[in-house]
NUKE-190466 format. One record per residue (C-alpha): residue number from 1; residue in three letters; x, y, z negated. Coordinates in steps of 0.5 Angstrom, whole numbers, padded with zeros to 4 digits. Layout:
- nr/rest/px/py/pz
- NUM/ALA/X/Y/Z
...
***
This chain:
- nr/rest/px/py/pz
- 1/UNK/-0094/-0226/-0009
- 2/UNK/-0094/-0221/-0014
- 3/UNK/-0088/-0215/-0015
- 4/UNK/-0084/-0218/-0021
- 5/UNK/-0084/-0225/-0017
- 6/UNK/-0082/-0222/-0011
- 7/UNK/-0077/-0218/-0013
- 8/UNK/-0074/-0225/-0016
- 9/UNK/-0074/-0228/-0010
- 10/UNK/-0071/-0223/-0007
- 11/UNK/-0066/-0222/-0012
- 12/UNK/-0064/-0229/-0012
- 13/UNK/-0064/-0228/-0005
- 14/UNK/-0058/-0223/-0004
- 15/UNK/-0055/-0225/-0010
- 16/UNK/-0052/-0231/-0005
- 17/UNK/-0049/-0227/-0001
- 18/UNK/-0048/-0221/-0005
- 19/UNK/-0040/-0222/-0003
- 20/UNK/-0041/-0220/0005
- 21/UNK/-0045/-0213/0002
- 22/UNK/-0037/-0210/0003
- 23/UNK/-0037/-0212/0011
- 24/UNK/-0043/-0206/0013
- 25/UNK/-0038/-0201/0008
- 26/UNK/-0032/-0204/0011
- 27/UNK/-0035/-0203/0019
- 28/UNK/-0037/-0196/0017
- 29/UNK/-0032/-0193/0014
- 30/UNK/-0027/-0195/0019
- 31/UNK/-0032/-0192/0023
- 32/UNK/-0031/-0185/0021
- 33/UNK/-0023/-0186/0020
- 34/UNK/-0022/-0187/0027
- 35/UNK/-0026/-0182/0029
- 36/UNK/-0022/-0176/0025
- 37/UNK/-0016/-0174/0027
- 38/UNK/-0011/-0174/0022
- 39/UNK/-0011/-0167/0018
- 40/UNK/-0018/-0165/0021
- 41/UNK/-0021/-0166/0014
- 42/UNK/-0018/-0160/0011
- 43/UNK/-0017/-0160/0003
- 44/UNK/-0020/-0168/0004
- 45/UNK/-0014/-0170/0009
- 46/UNK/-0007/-0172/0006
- 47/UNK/-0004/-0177/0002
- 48/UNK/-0007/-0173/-0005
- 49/UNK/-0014/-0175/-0003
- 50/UNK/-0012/-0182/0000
- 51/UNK/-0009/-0183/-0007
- 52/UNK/-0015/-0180/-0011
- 53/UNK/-0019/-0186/-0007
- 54/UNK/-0015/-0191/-0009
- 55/UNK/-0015/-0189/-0016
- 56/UNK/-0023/-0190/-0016
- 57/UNK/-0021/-0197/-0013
- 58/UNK/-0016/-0198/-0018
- 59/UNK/-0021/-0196/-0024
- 60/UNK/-0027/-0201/-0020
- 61/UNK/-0021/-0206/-0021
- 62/UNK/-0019/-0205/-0029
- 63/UNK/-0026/-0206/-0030
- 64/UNK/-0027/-0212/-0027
- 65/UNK/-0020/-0214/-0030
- 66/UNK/-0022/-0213/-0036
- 67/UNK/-0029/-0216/-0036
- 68/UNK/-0026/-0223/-0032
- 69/UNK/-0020/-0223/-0037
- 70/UNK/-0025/-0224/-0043
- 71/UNK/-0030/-0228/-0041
- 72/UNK/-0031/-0236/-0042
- 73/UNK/-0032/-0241/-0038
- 74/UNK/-0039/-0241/-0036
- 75/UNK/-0042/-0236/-0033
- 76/UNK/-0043/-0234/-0026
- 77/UNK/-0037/-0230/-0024
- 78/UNK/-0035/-0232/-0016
- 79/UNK/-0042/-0236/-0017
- 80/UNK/-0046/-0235/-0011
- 81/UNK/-0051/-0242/-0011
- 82/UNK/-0055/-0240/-0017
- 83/UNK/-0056/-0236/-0024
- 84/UNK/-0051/-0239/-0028
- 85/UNK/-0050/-0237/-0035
- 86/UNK/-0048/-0242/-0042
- 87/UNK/-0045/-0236/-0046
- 88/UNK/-0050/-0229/-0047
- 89/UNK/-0043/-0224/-0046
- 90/UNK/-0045/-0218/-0051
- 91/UNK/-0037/-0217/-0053
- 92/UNK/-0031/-0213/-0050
- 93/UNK/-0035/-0209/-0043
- 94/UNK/-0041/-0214/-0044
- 95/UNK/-0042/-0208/-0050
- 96/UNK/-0042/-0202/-0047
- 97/UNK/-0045/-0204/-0040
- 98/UNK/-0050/-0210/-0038
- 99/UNK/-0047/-0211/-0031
- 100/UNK/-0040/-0209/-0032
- 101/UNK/-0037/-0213/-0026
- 102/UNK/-0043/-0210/-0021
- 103/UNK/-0039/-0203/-0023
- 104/UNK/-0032/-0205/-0021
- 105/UNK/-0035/-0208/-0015
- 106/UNK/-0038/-0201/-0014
- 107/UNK/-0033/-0196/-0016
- 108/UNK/-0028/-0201/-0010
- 109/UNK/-0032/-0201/-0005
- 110/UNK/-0034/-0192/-0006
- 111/UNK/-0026/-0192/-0006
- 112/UNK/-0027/-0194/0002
- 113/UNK/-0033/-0190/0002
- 114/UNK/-0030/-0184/-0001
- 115/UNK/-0024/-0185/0004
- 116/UNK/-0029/-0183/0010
- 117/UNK/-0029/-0176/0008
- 118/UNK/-0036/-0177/0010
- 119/UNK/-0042/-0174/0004
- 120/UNK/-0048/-0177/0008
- 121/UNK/-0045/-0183/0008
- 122/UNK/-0043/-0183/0001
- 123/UNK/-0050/-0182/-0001
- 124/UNK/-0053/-0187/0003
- 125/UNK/-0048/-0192/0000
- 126/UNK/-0051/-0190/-0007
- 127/UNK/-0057/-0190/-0006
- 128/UNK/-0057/-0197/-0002
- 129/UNK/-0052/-0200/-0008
- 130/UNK/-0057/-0199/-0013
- 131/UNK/-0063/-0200/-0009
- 132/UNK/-0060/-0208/-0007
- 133/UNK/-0056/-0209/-0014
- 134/UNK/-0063/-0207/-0017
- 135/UNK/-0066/-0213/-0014
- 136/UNK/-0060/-0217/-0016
- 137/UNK/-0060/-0215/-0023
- 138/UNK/-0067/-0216/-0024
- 139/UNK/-0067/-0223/-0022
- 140/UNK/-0061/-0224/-0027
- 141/UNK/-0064/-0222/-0033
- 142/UNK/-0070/-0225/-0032
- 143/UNK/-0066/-0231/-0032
- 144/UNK/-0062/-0230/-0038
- 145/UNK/-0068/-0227/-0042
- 146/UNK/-0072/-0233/-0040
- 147/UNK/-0066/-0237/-0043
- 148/UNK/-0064/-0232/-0049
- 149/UNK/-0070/-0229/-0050
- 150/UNK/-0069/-0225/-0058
- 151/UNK/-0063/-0225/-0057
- 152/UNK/-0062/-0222/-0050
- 153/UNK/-0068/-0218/-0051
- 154/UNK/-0064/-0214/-0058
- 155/UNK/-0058/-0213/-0053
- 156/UNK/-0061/-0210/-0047
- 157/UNK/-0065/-0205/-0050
- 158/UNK/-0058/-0202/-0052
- 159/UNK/-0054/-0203/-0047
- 160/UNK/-0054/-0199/-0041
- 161/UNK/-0055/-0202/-0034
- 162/UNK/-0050/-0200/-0030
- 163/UNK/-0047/-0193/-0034
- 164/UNK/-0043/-0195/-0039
- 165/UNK/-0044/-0192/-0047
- 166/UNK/-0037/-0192/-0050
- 167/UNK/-0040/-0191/-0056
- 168/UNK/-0042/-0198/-0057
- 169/UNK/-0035/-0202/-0055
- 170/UNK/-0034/-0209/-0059
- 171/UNK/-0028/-0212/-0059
- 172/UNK/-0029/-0218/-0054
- 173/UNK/-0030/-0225/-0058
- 174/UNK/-0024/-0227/-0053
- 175/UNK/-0017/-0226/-0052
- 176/UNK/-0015/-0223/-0045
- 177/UNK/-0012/-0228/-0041
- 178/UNK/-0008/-0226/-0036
- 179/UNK/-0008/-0232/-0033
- 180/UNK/-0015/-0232/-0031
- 181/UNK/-0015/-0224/-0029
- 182/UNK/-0008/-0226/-0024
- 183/UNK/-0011/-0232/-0021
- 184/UNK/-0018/-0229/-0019
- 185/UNK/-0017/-0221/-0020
- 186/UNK/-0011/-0221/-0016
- 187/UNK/-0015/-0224/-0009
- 188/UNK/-0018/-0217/-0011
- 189/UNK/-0014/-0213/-0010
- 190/UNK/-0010/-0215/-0005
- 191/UNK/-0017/-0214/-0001
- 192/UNK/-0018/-0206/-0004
- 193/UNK/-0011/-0205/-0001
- 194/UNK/-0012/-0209/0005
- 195/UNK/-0018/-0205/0006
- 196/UNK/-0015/-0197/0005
- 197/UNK/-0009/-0199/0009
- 198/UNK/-0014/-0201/0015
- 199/UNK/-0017/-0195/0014
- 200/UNK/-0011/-0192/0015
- 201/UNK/-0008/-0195/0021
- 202/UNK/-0015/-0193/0025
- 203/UNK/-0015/-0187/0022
- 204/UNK/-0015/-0182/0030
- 205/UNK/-0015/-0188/0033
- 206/UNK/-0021/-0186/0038
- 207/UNK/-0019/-0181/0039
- 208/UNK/-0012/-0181/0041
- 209/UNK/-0012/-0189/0043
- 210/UNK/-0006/-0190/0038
- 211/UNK/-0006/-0193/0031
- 212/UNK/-0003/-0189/0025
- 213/UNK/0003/-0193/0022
- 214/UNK/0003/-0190/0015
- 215/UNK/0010/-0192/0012
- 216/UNK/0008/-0191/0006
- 217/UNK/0001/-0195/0006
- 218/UNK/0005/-0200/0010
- 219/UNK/0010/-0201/0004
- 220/UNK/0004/-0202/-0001
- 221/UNK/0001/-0207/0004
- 222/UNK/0007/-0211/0004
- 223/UNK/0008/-0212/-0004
- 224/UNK/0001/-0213/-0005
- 225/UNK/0000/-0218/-0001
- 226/UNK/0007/-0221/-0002
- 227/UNK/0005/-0222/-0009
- 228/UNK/-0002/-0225/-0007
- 229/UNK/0002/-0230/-0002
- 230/UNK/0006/-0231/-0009
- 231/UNK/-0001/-0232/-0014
- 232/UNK/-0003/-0238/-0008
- 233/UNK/0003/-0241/-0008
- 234/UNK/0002/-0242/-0016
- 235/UNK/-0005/-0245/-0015
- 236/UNK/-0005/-0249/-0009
- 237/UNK/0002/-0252/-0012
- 238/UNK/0003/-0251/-0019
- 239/UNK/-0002/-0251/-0026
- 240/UNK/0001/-0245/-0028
- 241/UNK/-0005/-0241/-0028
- 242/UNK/-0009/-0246/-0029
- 243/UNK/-0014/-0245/-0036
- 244/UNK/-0019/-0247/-0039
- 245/UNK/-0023/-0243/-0044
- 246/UNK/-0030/-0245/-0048
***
């Protein structure tokens, strides 16, 4: 099999299961919390680096939020059985990034990474992230190049990969909408919260055999999940979130 099928097989391969890729991080970084005293991280322990953490996250979510709030129906989004694409998104995040969605997705899970303090850990997640994404976005566009073709070509050789160029920003040909944005972001962010309050909770806990009962992370846990609760309610019982765009 030559290099450029084989890495679309591979490609579409984990693009399947690319949503069980936060699993292994998440087992990792619990890792490391558990094994490290509270405070035995120096300038990296405290509720400023804990914050700083969730900011990364935070911003890995905008950039999600604002790429799903525009985009239409149609494209692969949450998909995981196929390539999917009805529209070529050139607009809004599309124009400044070609995988704006896979950049949200790693800024989250670098938030709980960062949240190990571990620098070694850190690197390795970079350099597995690009070397599985790759594989994934290779197989991407040769999909949507196969189905756009000109037009794909003309706006990949001018948008980056994965580090945005800001100077390239377009207004999105659709409005936000935030109903699309409650009903599939805030799933989200209800796992990143989950997530860094896990990791809180673990924090020592192998080493004195006692969970940490943050009071503060405890209370973010509770609202988050509290309005997510809330949001699947609305989905499950109401059409209030319920949209439908071309």
């Amino acid at each position: 099999m030559a290099l450029q099928e084989s890495m679309i097989k591979q490609g579409n391969w984990l693009f399947k299961y690319r949503s069980y890729v936060p699993v292994p991080i998440l087992l990792i970084a619990l890792y490391f919390s558990a094994a490290r005293l509270p405070g035995e991280a120096g300038n990296l322990s405290g509720l400023g680096w804990e914050l700083a953490c969730f900011a990364v996250g935070l911003i890995g979510l905008a950039v999600r939020v604002i790429t799903a709030g525009h985009v239409p129906t149609g494209t692969s989004g949450r998909n995981t059985q196929q390539q999917r694409a009805d529209h070529l998104n050139i607009t809004g995040m599309y124009s400044i990034v070609r995988n704006p969605l896979y950049l949200g997705n790693f800024l989250m899970s670098f938030s709980a990474v960062l949240w190990s303090r571990s620098w070694v850990f850190s690197t390795l997640y970079v350099l597995v992230f690009f070397f599985y994404y790759e594989r994934i976005i290779f197989a991407e566009e040769n999909f949507l190049r196969e189905k756009f073709k000109a037009r794909y070509l003309n706006w990949a050789a001018q948008t980056p990969m994965l580090i945005p160029a800001f100077k390239g920003w377009r207004a999105s040909t659709f409005p936000l909408s935030w109903r699309v944005v409650i009903r599939q972001e805030f799933t989200t962010l209800s796992a990143l919260v989950f997530t860094l309050t896990l990791l809180k909770v673990a924090e020592g806990s192998l080493s004195t055999g006692q969970p940490l009962w943050d009071p503060f992370w405890l209370w973010v846990f509770a609202l988050v999940q509290g309005g997510y609760m809330v949001v699947l309610v609305l989905i499950k019982a109401t059409h209030v979130l319920d949209v439908k765009r071309g």
